[in-house]
N, C-alpha and C positions, 0 to 999 in steps of 0.2 A: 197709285196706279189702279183703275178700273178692274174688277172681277170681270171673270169671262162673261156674265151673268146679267149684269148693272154696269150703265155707265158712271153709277153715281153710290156707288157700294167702291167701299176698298177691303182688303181682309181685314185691315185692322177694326175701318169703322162702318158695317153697313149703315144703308139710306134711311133703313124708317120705313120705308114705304112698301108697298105689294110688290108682289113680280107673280111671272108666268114664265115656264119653264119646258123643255123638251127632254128625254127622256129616249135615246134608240135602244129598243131590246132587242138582243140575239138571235129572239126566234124571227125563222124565215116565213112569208105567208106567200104560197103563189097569189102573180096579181096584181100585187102590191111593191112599190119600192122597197118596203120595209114595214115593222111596227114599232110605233112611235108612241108615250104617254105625255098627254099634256095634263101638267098640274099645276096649281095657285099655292101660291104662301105667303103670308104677313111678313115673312120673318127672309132674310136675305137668302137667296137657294143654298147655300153652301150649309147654314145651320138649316133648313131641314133637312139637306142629306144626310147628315150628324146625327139627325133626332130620327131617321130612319136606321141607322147604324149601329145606334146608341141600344145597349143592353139596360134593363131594368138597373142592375149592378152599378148604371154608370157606365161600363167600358165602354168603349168605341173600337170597331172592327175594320176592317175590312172590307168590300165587295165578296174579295174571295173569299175569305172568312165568313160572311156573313150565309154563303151559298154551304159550304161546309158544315154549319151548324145547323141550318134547317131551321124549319117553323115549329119554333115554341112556343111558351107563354113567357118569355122570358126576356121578352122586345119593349122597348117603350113602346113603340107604335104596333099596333096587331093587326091595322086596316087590310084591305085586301089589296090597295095599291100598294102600301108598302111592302108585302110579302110579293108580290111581282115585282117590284123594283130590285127587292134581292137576290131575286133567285134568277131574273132575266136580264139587268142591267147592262150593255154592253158599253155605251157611254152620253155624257151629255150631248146637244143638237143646238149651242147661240149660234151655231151657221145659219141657223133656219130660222129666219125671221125674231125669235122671242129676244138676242141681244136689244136690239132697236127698237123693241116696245115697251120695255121695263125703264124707268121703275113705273110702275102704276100707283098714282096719285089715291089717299082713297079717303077722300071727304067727304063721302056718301057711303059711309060701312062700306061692304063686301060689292054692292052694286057693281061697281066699276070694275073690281076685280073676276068678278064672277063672267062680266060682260069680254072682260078680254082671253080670259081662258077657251070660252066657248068660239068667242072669234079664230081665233088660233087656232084651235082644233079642227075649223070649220076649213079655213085655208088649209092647211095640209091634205087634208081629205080630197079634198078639190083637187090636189097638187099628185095624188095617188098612191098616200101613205095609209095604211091601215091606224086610226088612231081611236086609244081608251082613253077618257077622260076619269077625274078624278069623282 
């Protein structure tokens, strides 16, 4: 069966291929429907939310845990998106378009991937979502 994610990813075996992803965080902006991060990844969404989760240690947390613990150095990932995804995360967005655009094909490097994230982002905004990109 399909991940919420990919039509073409299952948990046991992701696609291979790129995806683009939505991302609704907690906080309110007047104005705005919402704010929303759109981000890219080689790797199926579910394992980079994993390797966002994911402690130096190896462990894997939580959201809440992950907002509990706070920003250390002590994260695999220490990017600035992902210390926003932690701490603002309220849940994922395949209702919004990114289901039906994945997987993204990427036989020209990052190209294509790069092209469909900004796309996406570009739609929502249109649509009158507050959106970060990665």
């Amino acid at each position: 069966m399909p991940t919420d994610h990919c039509p073409l990813c299952t948990w046991e075996k992701p696609c291979g291929n790129g995806h683009v992803y939505v991302v609704q965080f907690v906080t309110k902006v007047d104005g705005y429907k919402g704010f929303l991060y759109v981000g890219k990844t080689g790797k199926a969404v579910e394992q980079r939310f994993e390797d966002n989760l994911t402690r130096k240690s190896g462990e894997i947390v939580s959201f809440v845990q992950a907002r509990e613990i706070g920003e250390d150095k002590l994260w695999k990932y220490n990017t600035n998106s992902a210390k926003l995804i932690r701490s603002s995360y309220k849940r994922h967005r395949p209702d919004i378009e990114y289901f039906v655009r994945n997987p993204i094909i990427r036989g020209d490097g990052d190209a294509r991937l790069n092209a469909a994230e900004v796309k996406l982002a570009e739609d929502l905004r249109k649509r009158g979502w507050l959106v970060k990109q990665a």
